[in-house]
FISE-414687 format. One record per residue (C-alpha): residue in one letter; z negated, y, x. Coordinates in nm, 2 decimals, decimal comma. Layout:
<rs>
residuo Z Y X
A Z Y X .
...
</rs>
This chain:
<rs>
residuo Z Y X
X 2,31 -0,96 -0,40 .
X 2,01 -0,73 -0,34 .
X 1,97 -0,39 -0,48 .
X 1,83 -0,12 -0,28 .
X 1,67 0,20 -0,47 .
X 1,76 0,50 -0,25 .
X 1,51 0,79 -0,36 .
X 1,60 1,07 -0,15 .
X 1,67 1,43 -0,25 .
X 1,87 1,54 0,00 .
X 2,20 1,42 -0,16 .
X 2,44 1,41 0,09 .
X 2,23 1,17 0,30 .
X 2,19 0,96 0,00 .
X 2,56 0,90 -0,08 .
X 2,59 0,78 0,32 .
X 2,29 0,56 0,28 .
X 2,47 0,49 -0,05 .
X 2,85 0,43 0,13 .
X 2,67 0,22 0,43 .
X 2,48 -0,01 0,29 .
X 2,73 -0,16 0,01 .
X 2,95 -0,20 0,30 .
X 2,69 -0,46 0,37 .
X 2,69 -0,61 0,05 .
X 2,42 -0,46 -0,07 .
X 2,37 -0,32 -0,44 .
X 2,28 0,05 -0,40 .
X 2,10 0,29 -0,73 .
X 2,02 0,63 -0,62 .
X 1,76 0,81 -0,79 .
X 1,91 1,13 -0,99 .
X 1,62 1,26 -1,20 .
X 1,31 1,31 -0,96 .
X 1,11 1,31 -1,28 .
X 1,23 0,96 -1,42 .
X 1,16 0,73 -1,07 .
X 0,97 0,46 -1,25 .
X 1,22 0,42 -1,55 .
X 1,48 0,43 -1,30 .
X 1,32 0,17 -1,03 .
X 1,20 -0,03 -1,38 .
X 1,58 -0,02 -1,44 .
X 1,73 -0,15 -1,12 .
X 1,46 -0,45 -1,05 .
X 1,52 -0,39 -0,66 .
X 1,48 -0,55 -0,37 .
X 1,36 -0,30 -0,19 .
X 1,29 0,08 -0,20 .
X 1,40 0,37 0,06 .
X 1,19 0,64 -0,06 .
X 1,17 1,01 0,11 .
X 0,81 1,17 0,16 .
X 0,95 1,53 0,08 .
X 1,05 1,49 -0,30 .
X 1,08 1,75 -0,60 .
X 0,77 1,77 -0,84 .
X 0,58 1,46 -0,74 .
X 0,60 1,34 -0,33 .
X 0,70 1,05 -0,19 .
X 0,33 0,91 -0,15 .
X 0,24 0,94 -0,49 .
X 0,52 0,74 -0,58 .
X 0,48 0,44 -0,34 .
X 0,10 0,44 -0,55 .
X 0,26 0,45 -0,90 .
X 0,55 0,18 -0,73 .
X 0,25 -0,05 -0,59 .
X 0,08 -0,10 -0,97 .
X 0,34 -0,31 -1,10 .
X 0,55 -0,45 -0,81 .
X 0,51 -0,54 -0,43 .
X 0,84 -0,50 -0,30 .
X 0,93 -0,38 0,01 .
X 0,92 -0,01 0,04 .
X 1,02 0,15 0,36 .
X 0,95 0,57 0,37 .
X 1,22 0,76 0,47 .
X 1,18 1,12 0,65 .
X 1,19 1,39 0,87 .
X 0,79 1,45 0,89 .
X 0,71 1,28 1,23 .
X 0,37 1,34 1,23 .
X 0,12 1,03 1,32 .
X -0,07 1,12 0,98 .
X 0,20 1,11 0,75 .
X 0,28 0,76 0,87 .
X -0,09 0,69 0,81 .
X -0,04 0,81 0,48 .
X 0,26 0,63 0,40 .
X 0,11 0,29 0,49 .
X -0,24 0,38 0,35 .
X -0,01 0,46 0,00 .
X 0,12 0,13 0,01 .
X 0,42 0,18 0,20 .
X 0,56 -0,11 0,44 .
X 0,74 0,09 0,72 .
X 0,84 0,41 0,86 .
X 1,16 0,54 0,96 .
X 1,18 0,93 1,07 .
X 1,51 1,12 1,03 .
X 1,76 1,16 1,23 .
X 1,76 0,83 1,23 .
X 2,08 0,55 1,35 .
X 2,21 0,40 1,02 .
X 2,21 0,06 1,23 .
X 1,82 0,07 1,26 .
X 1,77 0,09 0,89 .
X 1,99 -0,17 0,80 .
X 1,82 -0,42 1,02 .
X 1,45 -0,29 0,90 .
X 1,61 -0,33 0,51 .
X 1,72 -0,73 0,64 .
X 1,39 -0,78 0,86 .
X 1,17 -0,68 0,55 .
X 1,33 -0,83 0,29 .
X 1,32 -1,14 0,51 .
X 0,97 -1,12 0,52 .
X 0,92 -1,11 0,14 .
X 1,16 -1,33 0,02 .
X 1,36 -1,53 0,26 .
X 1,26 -1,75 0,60 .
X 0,98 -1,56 0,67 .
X 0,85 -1,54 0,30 .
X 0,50 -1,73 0,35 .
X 0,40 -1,74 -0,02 .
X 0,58 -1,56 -0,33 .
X 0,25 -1,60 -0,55 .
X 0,06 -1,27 -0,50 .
X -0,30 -1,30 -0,35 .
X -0,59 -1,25 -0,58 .
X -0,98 -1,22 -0,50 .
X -1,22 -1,23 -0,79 .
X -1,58 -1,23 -0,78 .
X -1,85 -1,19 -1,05 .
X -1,54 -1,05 -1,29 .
X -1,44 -0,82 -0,99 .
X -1,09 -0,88 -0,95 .
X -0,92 -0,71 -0,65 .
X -0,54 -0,72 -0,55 .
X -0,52 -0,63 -0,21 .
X -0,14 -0,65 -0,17 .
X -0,14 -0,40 -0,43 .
X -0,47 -0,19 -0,35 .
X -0,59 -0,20 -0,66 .
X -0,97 -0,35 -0,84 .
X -1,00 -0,46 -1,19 .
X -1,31 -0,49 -1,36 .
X -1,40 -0,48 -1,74 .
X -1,07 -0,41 -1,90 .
X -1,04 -0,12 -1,64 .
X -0,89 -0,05 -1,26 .
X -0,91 0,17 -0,96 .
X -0,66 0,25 -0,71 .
X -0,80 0,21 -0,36 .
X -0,61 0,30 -0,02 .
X -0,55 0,09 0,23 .
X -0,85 0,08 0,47 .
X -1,06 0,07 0,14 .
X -0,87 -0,27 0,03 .
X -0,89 -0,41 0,36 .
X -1,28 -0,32 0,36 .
X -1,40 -0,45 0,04 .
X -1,19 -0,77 0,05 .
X -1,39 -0,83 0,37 .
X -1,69 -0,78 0,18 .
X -1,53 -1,01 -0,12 .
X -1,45 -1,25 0,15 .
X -1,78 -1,32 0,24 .
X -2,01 -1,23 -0,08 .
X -2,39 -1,29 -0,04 .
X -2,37 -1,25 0,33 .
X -2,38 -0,97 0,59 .
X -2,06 -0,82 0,73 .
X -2,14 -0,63 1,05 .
X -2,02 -0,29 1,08 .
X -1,85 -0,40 1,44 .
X -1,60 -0,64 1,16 .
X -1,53 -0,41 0,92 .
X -1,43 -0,14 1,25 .
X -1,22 -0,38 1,40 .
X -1,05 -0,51 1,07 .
X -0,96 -0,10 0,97 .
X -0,88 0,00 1,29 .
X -0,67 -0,18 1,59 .
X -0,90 0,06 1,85 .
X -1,20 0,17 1,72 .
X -1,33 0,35 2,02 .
X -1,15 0,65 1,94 .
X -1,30 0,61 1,56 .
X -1,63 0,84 1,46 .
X -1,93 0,65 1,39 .
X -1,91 0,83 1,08 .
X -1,59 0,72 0,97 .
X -1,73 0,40 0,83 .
X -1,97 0,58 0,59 .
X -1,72 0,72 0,47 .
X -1,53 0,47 0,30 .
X -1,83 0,28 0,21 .
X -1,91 0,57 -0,02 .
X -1,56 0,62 -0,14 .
X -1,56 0,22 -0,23 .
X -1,91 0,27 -0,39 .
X -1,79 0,56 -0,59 .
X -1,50 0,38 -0,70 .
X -1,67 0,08 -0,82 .
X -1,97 0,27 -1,02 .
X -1,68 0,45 -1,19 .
X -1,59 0,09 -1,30 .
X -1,94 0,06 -1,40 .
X -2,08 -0,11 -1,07 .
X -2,34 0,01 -0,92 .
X -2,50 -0,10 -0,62 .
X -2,35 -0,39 -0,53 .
X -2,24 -0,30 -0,20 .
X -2,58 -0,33 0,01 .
X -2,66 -0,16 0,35 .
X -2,85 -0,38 0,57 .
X -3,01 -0,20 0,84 .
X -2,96 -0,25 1,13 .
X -2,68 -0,53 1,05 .
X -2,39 -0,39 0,83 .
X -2,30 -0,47 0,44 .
X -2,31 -0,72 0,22 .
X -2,15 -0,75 -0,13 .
X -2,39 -0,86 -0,35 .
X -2,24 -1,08 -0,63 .
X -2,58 -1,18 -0,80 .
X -2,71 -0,77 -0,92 .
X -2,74 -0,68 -1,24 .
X -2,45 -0,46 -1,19 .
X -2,22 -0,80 -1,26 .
</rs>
């Protein structure tokens, strides 16, 4: 039997997600104590996690990151901010899918099935979690996280998906046309800036790690992750 962690403040909408989905067979643990998530979801081992954006103390976002850094289940954001950014936020957090409230109990039941599917029944491609490692430059991209030297950043989305393409292809060029269509499914409506921008923020990240200058801008061309600086 699975076990669903419902972490949603409003509680009345909680004990229906509760009363639905154990008709369904499903194990249900609802989150009580907004300040004791991670003992709780440490607790319960789920499945999966329905978690709210709008939460006492701490939001649902910051959550999702502290979720993501020890476990890559499923975790599907619940809530009634519809807003295109706060699903970017939500997936860029970690999060796997977003459901906006009022919502038919019938859809999240068969998103819950569908995703759990995915990560650990027919559709379930590989349980072993993926790994890139380079110069002792580990990065879990699953997780968005980089390890290096005892230590580890948290990166967001579009800055895991960026550096493993660097990772991907150390020593050589990756044009800046790659990286745009890798972050972004239309990159016309994207400012020529935007790139920049998370090139610095993944350079920043790694010289707080202790590497410096290993990410290369080749003019003209794109970047190149250099795996042979003195940096590593």
């Amino acid at each position: 039997m699975d076990t669903i962690l419902i972490v949603e403040d409003d509680a009345k909408l909680a004990d229906l997600l509760d009363a639905y989905l154990s008709k369904y067979d499903f194990h249900t643990v609802v989150v009580e104590d907004f300040n004791r998530v991670l003992e709780t979801f440490e607790q319960a081992a789920p499945s999966l996690v329905l978690l709210d954006v709008n939460l006492p103390r701490y939001d649902g976002f910051y959550w999702c990151r502290q979720l993501r850094k020890s476990s890559l289940c499923p975790i599907l954001f619940i809530s009634a901010r519809d807003s295109g950014m706060d699903q970017v936020m939500a997936l860029e957090n970690g999060g796997d899918d977003y459901i906006t409230k009022p919502f038919q109990y019938e859809v999240v039941l068969a998103k819950i099935r569908s995703h759990l599917r995915r990560a650990y029944g027919s559709y379930a491609q590989n349980q072993e979690e993926r790994k890139l490692e380079t110069g002792g430059l580990t990065l879990l991209p699953e997780r968005y996280i980089i390890q290096y030297a005892g230590q580890s950043a948290e990166l967001t989305q579009k800055e895991a998906v960026l550096l493993e393409a660097l990772m991907l292809k150390e020593g050589r060029v990756v044009t800046r046309e790659r990286l745009l269509d890798l972050m972004w499914e239309d990159q016309h409506f994207i400012d020529d800036n935007t790139l920049n921008v998370y090139i610095t923020r993944v350079r920043k990240k790694l010289k707080d790690l202790g590497l410096e200058e290993i990410v290369e801008t080749v003019r003209g061309a794109g970047y190149r992750l250099s795996a042979s600086g003195d940096s590593l």
